[in-house]
N, C-alpha and C positions, 0 to 999 in steps of 0.2 A: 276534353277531346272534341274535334268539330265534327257534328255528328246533322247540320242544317243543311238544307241543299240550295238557300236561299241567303243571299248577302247584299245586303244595302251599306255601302261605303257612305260618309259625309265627307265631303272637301270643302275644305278652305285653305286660305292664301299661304298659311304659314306666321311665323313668327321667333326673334331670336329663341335659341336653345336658354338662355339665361343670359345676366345683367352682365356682359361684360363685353370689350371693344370687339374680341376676339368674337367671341361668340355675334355679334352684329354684322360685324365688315363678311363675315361667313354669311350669313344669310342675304347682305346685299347685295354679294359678288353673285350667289345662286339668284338671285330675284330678279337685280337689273342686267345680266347676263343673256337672260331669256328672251330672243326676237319676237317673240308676242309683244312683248311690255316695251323692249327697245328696239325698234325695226331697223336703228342705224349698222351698216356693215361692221362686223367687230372689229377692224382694221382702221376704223374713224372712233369707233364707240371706247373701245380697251382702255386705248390711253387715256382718255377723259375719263373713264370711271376708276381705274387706276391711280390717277396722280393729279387728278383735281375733285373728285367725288369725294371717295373715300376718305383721304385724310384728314378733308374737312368735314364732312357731317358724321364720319362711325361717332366723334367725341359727342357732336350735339344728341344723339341718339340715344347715346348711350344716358344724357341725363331727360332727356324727354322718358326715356322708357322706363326712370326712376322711380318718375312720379305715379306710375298706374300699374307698377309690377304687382301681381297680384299671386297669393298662394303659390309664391316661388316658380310664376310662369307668368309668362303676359296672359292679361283679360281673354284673350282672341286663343289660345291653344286651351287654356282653364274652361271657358263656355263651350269650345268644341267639344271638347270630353264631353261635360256633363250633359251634352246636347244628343250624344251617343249612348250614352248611360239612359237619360231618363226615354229618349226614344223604344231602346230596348227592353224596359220595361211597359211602356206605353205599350207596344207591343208582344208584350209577353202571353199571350193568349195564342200568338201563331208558333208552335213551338217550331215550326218549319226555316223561322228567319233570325241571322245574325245579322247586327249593329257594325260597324266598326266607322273609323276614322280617318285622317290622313290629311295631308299639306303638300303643296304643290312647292314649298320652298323649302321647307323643315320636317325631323322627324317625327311620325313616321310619313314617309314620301307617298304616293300611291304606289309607286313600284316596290318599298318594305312591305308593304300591306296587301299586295298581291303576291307578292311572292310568299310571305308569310299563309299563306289561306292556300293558296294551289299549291306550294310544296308539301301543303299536310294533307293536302287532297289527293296529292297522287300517292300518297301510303296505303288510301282505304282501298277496300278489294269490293265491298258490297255497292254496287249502284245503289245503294239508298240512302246511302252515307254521301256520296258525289256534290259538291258543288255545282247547280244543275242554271244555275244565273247570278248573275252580279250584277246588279244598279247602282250608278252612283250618281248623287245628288250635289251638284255645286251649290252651297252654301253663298249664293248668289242672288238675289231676287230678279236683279236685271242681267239679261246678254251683254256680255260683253266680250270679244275674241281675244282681250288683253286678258281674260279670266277665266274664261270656261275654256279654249280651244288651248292651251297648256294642261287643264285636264286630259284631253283629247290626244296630245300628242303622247304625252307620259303612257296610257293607256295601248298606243299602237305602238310606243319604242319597246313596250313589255312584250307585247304576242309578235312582235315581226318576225323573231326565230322559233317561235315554238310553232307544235304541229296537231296540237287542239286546244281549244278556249272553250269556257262555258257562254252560253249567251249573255250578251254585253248591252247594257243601255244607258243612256244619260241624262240625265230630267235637265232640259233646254234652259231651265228658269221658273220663275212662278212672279214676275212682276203683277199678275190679275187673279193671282189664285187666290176667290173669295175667304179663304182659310187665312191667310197672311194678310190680307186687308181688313180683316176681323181683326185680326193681335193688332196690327198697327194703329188700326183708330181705339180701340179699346185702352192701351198701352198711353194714347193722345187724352184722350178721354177723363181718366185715370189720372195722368198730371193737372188736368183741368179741374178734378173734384176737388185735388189738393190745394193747386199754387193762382187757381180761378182761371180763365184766360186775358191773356196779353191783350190783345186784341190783333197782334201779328203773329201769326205761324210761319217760321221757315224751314222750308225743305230744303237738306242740304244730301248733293251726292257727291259722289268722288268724281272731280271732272278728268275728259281724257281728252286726246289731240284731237280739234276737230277735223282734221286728216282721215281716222280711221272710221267716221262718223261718214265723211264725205265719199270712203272707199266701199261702204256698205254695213257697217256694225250700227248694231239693233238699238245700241245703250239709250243715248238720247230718247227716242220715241219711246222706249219704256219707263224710264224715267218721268216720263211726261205721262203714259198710263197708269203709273202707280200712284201720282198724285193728284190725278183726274178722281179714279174712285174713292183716293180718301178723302179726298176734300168732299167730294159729293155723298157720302156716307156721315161727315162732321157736318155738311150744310153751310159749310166756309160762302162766304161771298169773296169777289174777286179783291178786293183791297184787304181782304183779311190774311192774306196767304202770299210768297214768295216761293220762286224754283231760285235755289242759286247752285253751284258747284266749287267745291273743295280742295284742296292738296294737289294743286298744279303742280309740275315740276319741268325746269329747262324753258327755253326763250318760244320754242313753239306756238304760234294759238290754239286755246283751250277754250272750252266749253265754258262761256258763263252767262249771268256775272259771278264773279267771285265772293264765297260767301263771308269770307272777312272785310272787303273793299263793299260790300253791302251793306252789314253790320257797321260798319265807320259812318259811311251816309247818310242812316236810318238815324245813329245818336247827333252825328251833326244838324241834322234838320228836324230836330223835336223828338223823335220817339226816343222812348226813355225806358220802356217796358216791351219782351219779343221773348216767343216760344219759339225752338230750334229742335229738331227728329231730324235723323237718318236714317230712311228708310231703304235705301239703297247696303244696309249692312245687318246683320241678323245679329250678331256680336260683338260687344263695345271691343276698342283697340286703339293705338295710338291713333288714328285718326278721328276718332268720336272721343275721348274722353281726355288727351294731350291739346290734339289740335282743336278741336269744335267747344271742348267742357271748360276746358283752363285759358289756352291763346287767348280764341275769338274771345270767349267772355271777357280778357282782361280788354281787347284792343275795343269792343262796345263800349266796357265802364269807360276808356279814359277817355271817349271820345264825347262821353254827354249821355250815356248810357244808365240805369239806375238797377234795374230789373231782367236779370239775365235766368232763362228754366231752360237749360239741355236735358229734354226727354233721352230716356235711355233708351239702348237695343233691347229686341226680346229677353236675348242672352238666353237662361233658363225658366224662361214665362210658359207655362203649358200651354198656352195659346199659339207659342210657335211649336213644339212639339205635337199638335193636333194637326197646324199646316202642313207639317212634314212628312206624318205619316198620311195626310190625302194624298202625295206627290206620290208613298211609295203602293197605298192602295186606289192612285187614280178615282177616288172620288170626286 
């Protein structure tokens, strides 16, 4: 019985419900549907994703998401959980506060999960029992309006017709939250004691249209503060380190350069050896352990490349479960 008055939601992006076309092309219609992500009018967009998207990538998808399927879930819903689980016990000293979860493309949605919580809430009779706040936490480190502001709206299409809500808030981000830059270099660190260092670190984030950069989203410049402190916290000098950008998608210009057209470069002109972190993601997923672990690595080795180390995400490292809970106790 929910007996807390106190909920701290996690969001993240989502990911298919399981390995199969059906299950994919489901989560892509919901993902690339969404004018955060595609701002094109759906009357230009539909049919393109329709009858030249879909039929061609749900296949490739489906064997990309083969290779990193994990405990009969992808990486990215598997780490969420346990991200919610060990938080909740991190926290188990406030018995005031519950954990929970949710995906802005996949179950459970934020809208399952609030409604799940405030329908049990309007059964109790005792104000002490009440859901008395809700925080949710985008599992984001950098702003981004293609990523946090679908949190945002999911959130006001839930209370538009109702006629009370508990107090509502949303942690912006944490790209400088000394707690997450602690796990990141620590995490960098750590590959260092093991595989030695490269003598090139790359930073790779997931790039976006530099359209919504120019329109006013925060991404880019945090991006560039997150890797301002770690490098300054590692004591990187400037030829030791790279910012590139990821998983472009469509003819648009994007943020770069591109961290595979980098990687190509770097083994054609001598380097032979290069560390790789995404710091821009808290939980490996097809695009850290598909795209950045497997791709890139093969298109560096065949270009001249020897020595390839993808640092992983947090995922379930207590050092990001320490970040997390300073987000929810503002430390």
């Amino acid at each position: 019985m929910l007996s807390k008055n106190r909920v701290i939601i996690l969001v993240n992006l989502g990911s298919p419900d399981n390995l199969s076309k059906k299950s994919i092309r489901r989560f892509l219609i919901k993902f690339l549907s969404d004018k955060r992500v595609v701002g094109l009018p759906h009357l230009i967009w539909y049919p393109i994703l329709y009858l030249f998207i879909l039929p061609f990538r749900v296949p490739k998808l489906l064997i990309k998401y083969s290779k990193i399927w994990k405990q009969n879930c992808s990486p990215l819903i598997y780490y969420t959980k346990r991200q919610a689980e060990l938080l909740q016990d991190f926290s188990s000293s406030d018995a005031n506060t519950t954990i929970r979860y949710a995906f802005s493309y996949s179950y459970p949605t934020v809208n399952d999960v609030l409604n799940d919580l405030l329908s049990k809430n309007k059964l109790k009779q005792q104000n002490s029992c009440e859901i008395k706040s809700i925080q949710f936490i985008p599992l984001y480190p950098q702003f981004s309006s293609t990523t946090m502001m679908p949190i945002f709206d999911s959130i006001g299409k839930y209370f538009r017709d109702k006629k009370s809500m508990p107090s509502i808030s949303i942690i912006r981000g944490f790209a400088d939250n000394p707690y997450y830059i602690v796990a990141v270099v620590q995490k960098i660190k750590e590959s260092m004691m093991k595989h030695g260092f490269s003598g090139k670190l790359i930073f790779s984030y997931h790039s976006l249209p530099v359209s919504l950069i120019e329109a006013g989203d925060s991404y880019f410049a945090e991006c560039m503060l997150t890797t301002r402190l770690i490098v300054k916290e590692l004591g990187l000098k400037e030829h030791e380190f790279i910012i590139t950008f990821q998983s472009r998608f469509g003819a648009n210009k994007w943020l770069s350069p591109s961290t595979i057209d980098t990687l190509r470069q770097l083994a054609t002109t001598g380097t032979t050896s290069i560390d790789i972190v995404c710091p821009g993601f808290v939980s490996d997923c097809l695009e850290t352990l598909e795209e950045i672990a497997i791709t890139n690595k093969e298109a560096f080795i065949k270009h001249g490349g020897k020595h390839y180390n993808y640092i992983s995400c947090l995922n379930d490292d207590t050092s990001l479960i320490v970040a997390l809970n300073s987000l929810i106790n503002n430390i």
